[in-house]
C-alpha positions as CSV (number, residue, x, y, z in Angstrom):
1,X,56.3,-162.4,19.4
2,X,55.5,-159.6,16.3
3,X,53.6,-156.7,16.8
4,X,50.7,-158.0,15.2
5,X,50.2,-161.0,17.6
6,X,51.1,-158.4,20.5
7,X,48.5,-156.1,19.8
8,X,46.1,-158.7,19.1
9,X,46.6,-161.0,22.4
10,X,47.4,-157.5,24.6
11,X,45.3,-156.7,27.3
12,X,46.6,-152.9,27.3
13,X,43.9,-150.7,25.5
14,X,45.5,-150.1,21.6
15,X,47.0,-146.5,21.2
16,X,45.1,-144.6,19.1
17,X,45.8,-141.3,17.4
18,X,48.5,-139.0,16.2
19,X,51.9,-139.7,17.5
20,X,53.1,-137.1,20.6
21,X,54.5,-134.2,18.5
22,X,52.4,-134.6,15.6
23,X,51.9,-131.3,13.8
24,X,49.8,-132.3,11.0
25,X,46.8,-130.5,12.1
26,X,48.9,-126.9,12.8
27,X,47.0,-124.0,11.5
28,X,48.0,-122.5,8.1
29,X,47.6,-118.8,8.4
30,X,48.1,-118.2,4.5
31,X,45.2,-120.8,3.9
32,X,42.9,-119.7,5.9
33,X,43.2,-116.1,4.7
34,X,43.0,-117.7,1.3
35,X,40.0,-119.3,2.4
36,X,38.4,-116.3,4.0
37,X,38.9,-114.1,0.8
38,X,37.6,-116.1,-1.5
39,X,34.5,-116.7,0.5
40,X,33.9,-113.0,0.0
41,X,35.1,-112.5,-3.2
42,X,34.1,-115.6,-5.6
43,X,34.2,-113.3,-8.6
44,X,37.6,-112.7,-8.4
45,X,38.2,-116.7,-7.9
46,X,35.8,-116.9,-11.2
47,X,38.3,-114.6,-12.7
48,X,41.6,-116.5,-11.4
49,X,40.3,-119.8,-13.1
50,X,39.2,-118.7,-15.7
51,X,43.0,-117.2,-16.5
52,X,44.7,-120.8,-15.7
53,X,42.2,-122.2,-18.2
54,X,43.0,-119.2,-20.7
55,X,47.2,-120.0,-20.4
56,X,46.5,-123.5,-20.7
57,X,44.9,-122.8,-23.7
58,X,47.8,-120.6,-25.0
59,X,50.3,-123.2,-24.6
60,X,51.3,-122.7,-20.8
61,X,52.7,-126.3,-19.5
62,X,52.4,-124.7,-16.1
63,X,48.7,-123.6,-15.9
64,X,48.2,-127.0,-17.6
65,X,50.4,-128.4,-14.7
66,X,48.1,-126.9,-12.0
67,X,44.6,-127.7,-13.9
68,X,45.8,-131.4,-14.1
69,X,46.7,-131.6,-10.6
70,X,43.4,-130.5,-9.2
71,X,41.5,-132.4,-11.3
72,X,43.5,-136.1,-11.2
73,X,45.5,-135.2,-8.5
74,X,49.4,-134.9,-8.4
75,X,51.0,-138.2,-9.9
76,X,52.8,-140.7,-7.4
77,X,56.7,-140.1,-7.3
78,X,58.3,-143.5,-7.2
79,X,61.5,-142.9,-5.5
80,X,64.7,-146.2,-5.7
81,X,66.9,-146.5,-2.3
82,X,70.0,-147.4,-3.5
83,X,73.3,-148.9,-1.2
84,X,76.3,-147.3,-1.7
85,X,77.7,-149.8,-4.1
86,X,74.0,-148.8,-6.3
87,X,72.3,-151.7,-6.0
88,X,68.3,-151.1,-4.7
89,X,67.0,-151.6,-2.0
90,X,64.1,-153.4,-1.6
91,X,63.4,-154.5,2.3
92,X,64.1,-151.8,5.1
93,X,63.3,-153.3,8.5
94,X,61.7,-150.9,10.9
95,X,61.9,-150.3,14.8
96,X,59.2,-148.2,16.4
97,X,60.2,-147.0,19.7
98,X,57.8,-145.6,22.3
99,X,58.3,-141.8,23.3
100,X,60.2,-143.4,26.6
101,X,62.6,-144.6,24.6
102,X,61.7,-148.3,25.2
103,X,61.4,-150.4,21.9
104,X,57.8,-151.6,21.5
C-alpha cells in the first residue's frame, strides 16, 4: 500500500508539524538586534538605502545584486545530480523513516 492510500484509509490521527529536531524556528540573535535598532533608528535605515540605491547607480553589480533580490526575490538555482559515469539523474526514490527507526 503507498503512503498516500495509508494516510488516507488510517485510523491513527495524521502527524502534523515540524519534524523532532527541527530548528527552523531557533532564534537569530544578529536579527533581532538588527530588528531592534532599526526600530529606533529608521533614519539611519533611510540613510543605508539610500546608499545601495546610490552604488547601484554608480555601476555597483553588488548593490544592484541586493536591491534585485529584495525586490524579485533571489532567483531559483537549478542544480543536475549526475551518476558517476555523468549521466543525470532524474528519479531519486525516497524512504522516510520514523524517529524509532521503523520505516513508515
Amino acid at each position: 500500500m503507498d503512503m498516500e492510500q495509508e494516510s488516507i484509509n488510517s485510523d491513527e490521527p495524521k502527524k502534523v508539524g515540524a519534524p523532532i529536531g527541527n530548528q527552523n524556528a531557533k532564534k537569530k540573535p544578529f536579527t533581532e538586534q538588527m530588528k531592534r535598532f532599526i526600530l529606533a533608528n529608521p533614519e539611519k535605515m533611510e540613510k543605508i538605502i539610500e546608499g545601495i540605491f546610490k552604488e547601484a547607480e554608480d555601476g555597483s553589480l553588488a548593490a544592484l545584486s541586493i536591491i534585485m533580490d529584495r525586490v524579485e526575490g533571489k532567483p531559483i538555482q537549478a542544480t543536475d545530480i549526475t551518476s558517476s559515469d555523468g549521466t543525470v539523474i532524474s528519479a531519486i526514490a525516497m524512504s522516510f523513516v520514523e524517529p524509532d527507526g521503523n520505516k513508515d
